[in-house]
Backbone as a printed PyTorch tensor [residue, N CA C, xyz], in Angstrom:
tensor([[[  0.8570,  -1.1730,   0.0000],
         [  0.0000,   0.0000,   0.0000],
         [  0.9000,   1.2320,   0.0000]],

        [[  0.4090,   2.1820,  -0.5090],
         [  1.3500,   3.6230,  -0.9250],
         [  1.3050,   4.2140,  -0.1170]],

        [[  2.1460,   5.2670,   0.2030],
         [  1.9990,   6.0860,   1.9070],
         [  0.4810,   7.0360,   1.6880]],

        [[  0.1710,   7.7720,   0.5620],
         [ -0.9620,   7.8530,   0.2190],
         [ -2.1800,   7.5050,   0.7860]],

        [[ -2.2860,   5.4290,   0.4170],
         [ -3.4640,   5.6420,   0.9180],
         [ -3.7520,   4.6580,   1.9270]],

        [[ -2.5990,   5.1160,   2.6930],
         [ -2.4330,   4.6470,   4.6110],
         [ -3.1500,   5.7510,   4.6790]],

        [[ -2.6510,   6.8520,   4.7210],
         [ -3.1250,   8.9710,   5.0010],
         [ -4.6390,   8.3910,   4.9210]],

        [[ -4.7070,   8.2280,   3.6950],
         [ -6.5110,   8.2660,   3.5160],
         [ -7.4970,   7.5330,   4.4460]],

        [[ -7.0570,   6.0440,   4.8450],
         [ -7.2920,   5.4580,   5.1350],
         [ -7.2580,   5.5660,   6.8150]],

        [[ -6.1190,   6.3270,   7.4130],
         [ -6.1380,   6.5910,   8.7190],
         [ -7.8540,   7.7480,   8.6620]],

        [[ -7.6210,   8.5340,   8.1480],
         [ -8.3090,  10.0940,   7.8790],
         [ -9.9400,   9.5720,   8.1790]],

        [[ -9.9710,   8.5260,   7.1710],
         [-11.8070,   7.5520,   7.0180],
         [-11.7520,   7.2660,   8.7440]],

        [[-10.8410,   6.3810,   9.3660],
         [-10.7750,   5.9310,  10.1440],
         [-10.9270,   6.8800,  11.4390]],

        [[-10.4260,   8.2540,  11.2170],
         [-10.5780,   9.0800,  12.3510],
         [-12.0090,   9.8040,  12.3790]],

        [[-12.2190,  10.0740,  10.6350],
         [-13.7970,  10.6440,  10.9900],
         [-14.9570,   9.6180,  11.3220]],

        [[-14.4870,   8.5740,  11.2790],
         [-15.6700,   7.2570,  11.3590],
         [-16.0410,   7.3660,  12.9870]],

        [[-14.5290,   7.3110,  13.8900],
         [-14.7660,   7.3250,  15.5280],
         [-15.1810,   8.5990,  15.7970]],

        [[-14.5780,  10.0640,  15.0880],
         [-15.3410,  10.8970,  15.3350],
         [-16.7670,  10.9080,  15.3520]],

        [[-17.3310,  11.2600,  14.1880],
         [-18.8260,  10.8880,  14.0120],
         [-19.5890,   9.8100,  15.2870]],

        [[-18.7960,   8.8840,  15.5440],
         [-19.6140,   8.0380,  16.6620],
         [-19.5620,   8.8160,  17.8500]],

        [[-18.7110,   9.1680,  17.8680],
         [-18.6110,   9.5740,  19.2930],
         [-19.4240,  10.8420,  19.4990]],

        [[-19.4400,  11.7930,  18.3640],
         [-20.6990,  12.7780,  18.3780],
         [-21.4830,  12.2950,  18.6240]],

        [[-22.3540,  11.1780,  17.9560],
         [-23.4930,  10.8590,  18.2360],
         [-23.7910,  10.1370,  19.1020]],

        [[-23.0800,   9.4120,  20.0330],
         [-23.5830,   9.1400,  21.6360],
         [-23.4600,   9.6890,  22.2220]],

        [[-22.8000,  11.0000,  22.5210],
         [-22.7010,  12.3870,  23.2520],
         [-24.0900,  13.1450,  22.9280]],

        [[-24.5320,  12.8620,  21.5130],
         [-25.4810,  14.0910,  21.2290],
         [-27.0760,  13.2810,  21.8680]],

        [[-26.7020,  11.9450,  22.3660],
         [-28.0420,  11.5850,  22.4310],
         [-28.2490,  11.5650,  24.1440]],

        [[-26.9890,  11.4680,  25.0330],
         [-27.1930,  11.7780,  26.3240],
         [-27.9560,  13.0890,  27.0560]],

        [[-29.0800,  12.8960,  27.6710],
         [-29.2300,  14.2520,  28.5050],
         [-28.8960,  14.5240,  29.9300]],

        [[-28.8130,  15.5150,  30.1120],
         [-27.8600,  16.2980,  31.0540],
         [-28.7930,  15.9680,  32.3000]],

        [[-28.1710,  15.2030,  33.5570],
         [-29.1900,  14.7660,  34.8140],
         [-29.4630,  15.8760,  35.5020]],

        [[-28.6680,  17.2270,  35.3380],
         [-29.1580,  18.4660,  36.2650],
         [-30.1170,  18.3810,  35.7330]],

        [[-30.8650,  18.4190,  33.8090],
         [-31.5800,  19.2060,  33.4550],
         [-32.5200,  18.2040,  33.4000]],

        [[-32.5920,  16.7700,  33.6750],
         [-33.5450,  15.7690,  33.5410],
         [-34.2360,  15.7220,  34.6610]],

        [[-33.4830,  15.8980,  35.5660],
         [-34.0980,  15.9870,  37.1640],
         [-35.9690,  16.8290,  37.1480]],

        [[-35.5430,  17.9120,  36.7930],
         [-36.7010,  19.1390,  36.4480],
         [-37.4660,  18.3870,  36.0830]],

        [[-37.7660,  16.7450,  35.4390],
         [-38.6260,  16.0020,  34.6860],
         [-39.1160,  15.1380,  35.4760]],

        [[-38.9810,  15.1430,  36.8930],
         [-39.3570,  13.9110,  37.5320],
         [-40.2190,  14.3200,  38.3280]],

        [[-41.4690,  13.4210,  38.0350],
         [-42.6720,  13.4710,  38.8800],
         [-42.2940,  13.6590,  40.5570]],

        [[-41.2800,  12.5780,  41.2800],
         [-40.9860,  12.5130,  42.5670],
         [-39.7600,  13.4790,  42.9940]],

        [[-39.6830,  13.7840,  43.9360],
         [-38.4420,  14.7410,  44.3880],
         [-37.2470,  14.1420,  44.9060]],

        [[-36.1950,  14.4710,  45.0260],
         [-35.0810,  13.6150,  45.1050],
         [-35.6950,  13.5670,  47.2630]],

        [[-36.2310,  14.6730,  47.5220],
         [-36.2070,  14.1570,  48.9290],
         [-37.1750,  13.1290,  49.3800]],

        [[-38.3740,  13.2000,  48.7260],
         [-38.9900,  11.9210,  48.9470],
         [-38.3660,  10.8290,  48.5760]],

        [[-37.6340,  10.7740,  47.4790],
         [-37.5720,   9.6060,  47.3200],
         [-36.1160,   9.1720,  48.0740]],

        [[-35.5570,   9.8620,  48.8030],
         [-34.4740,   9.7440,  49.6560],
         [-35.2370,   9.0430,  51.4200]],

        [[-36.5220,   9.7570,  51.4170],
         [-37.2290,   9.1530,  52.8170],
         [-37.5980,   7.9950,  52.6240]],

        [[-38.1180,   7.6610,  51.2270],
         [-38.2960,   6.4690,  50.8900],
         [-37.6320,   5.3880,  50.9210]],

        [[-36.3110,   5.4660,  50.3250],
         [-35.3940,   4.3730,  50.2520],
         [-34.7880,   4.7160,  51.6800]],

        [[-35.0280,   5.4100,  52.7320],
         [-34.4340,   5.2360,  54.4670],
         [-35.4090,   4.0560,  55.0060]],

        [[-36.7980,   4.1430,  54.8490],
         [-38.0920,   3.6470,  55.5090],
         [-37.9450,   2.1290,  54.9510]],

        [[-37.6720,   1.8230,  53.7770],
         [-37.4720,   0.7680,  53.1860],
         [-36.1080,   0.1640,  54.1060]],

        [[-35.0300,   0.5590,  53.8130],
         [-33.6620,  -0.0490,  54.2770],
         [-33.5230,  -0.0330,  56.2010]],

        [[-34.2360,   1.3760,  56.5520],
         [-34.5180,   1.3800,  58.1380],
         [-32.8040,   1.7020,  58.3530]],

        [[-32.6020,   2.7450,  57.7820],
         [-31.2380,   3.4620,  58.1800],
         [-31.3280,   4.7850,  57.6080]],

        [[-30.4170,   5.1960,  57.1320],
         [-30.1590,   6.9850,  57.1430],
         [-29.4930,   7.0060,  55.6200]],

        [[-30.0740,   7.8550,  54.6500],
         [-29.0480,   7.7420,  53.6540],
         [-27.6390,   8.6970,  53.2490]],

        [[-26.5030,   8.0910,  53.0730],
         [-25.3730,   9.0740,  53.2720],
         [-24.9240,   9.2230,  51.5750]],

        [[-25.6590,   8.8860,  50.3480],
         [-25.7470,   9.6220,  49.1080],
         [-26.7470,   9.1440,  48.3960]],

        [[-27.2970,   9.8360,  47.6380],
         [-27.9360,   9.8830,  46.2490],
         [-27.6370,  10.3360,  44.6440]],

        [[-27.9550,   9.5590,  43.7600],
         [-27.8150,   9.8200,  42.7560],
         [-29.2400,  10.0740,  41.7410]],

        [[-29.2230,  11.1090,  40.7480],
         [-30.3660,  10.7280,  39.6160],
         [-29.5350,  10.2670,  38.7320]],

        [[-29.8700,   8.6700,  37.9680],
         [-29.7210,   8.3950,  37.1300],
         [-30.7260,   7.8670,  36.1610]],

        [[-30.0330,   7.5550,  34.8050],
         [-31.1300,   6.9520,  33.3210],
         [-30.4780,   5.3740,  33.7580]],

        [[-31.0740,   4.3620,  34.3820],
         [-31.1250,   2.8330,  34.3290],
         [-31.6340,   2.6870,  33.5170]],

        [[-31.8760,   1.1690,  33.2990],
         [-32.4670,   0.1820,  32.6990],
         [-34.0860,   0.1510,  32.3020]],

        [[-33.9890,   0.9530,  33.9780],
         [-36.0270,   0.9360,  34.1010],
         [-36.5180,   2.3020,  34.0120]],

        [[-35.2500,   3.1980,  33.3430],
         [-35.8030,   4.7910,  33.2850],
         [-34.9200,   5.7190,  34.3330]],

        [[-35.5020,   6.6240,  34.2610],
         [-34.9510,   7.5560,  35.4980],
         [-35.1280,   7.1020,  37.0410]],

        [[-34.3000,   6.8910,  37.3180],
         [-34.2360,   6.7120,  38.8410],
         [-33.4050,   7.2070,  39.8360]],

        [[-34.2110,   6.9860,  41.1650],
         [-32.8170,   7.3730,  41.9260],
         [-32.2220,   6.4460,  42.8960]],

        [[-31.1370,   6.8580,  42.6460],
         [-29.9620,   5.5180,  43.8150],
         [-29.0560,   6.2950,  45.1060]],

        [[-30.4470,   5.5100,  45.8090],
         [-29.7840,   5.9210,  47.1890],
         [-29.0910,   5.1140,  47.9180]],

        [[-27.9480,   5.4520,  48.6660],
         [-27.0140,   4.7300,  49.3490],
         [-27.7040,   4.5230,  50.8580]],

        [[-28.1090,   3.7950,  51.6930],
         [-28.5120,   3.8790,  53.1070],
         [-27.6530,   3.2110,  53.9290]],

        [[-27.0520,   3.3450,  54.9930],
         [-26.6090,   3.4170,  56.3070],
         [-27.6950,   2.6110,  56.9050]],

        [[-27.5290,   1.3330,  57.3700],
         [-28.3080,   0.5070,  58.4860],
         [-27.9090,  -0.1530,  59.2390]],

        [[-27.0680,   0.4310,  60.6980],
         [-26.1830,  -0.4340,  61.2110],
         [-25.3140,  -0.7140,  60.5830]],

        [[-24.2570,  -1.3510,  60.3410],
         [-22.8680,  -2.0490,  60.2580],
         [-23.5250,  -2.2490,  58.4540]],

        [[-24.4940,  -2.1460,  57.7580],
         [-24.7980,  -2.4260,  56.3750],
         [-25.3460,  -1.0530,  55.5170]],

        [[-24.8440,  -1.4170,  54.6510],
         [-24.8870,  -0.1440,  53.4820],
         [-25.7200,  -0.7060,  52.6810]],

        [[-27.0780,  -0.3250,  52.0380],
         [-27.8580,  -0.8500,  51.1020],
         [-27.7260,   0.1610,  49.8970]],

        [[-27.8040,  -0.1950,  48.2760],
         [-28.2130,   0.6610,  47.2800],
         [-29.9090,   0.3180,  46.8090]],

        [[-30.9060,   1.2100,  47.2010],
         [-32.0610,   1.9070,  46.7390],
         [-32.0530,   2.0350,  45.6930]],

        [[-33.0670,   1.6460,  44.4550],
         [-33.2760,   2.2870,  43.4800],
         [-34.5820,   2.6510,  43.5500]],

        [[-35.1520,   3.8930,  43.2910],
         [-36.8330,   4.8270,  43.9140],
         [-37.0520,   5.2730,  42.8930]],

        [[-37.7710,   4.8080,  42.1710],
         [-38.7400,   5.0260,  40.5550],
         [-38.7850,   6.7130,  40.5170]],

        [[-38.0080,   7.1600,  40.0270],
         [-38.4100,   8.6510,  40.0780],
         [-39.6430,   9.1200,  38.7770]],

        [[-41.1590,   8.5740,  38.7700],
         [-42.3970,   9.0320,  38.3480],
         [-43.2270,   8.4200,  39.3120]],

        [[-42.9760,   7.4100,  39.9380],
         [-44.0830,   6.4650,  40.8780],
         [-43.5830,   6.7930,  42.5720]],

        [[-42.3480,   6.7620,  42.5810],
         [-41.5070,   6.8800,  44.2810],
         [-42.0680,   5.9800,  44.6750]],

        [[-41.7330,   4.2020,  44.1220],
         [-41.7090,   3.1820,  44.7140],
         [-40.4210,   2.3740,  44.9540]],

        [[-39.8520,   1.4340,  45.7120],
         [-38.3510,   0.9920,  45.5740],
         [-38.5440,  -0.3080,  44.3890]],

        [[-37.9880,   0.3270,  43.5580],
         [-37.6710,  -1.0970,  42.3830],
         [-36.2960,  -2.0420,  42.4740]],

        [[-35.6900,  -1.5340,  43.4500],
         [-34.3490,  -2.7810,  43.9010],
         [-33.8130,  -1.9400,  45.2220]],

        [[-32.9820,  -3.3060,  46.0120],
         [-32.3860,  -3.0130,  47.0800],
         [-31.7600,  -4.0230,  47.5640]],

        [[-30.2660,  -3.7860,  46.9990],
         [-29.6580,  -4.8900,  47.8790],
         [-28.5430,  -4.6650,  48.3480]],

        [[-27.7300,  -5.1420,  49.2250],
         [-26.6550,  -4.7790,  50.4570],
         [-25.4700,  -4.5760,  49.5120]],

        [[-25.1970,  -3.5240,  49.7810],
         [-23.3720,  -3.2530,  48.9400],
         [-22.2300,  -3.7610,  49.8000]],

        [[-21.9870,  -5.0690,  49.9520],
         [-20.7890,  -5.4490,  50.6290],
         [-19.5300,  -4.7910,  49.9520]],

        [[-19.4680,  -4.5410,  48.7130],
         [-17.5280,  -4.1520,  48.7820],
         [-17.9860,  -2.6100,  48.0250]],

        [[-18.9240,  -2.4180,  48.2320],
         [-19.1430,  -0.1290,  47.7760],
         [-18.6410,  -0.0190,  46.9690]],

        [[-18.6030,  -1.1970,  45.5610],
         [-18.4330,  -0.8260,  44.3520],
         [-19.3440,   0.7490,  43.8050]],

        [[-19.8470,   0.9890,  44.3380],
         [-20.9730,   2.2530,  43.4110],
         [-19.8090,   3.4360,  43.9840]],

        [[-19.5370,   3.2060,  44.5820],
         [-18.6080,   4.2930,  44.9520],
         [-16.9300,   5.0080,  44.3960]],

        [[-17.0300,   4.6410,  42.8460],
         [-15.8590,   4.6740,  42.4000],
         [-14.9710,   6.0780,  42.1850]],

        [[-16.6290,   6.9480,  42.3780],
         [-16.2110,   8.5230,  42.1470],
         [-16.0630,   9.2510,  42.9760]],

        [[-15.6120,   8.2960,  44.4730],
         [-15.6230,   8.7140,  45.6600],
         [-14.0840,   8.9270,  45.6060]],

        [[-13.2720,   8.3870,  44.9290],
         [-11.7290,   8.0310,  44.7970],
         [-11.2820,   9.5470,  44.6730]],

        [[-10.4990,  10.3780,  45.2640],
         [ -9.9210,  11.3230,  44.2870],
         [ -8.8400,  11.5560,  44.6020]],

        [[ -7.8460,  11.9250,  44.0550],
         [ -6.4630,  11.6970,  44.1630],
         [ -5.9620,  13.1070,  44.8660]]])
């Protein structure tokens, strides 16, 4: 192959990952601005996932899961840490189970 059309061929190759990568960026929305969209409030649904787990919660998140917008609350229950997930349109708990090694916590790390 000619040095030519390596050039070309890198060039296809860079606008191809470009282009992708625009377009899964362009299809994410922004959770400050999704929040504004949720039937339930992050504080109910923070009392919620306490009353459920029967501890105190020490974070929350809004995120886009599997089952939609939700929120994931961390709870404190005695010596156990549970992750909450609280339907943010219904504020019912759609999962909850004990975080033995606080994998969810990776963005807790900071150097």
């Amino acid at each position: 192959m000619n040095r030519y059309s390596k050039f070309s061929l890198l060039a296809v190759a860079i606008a191809a990952a470009g282009s992708v990568a625009y377009a899964a960026t362009g299809s994410i929305e922004n959770d400050a601005m999704a929040i504004a969209k949720a039937k339930i409030p992050l504080a109910q649904a923070v009392t919620v996932a306490e009353q459920h787990a029967n501890g105190k919660a020490a974070r929350a998140e809004y995120e886009n899961s599997k089952q939609g917008w939700v929120y994931d609350v961390e709870v404190v229950s005695g010596a156990k840490v549970f992750d909450v997930k609280v339907d943010a349109d219904k504020g019912t708990v759609i999962s909850s189970a004990e975080d033995k090694a606080d994998r969810d916590d990776d963005h807790d790390k900071q150097d």
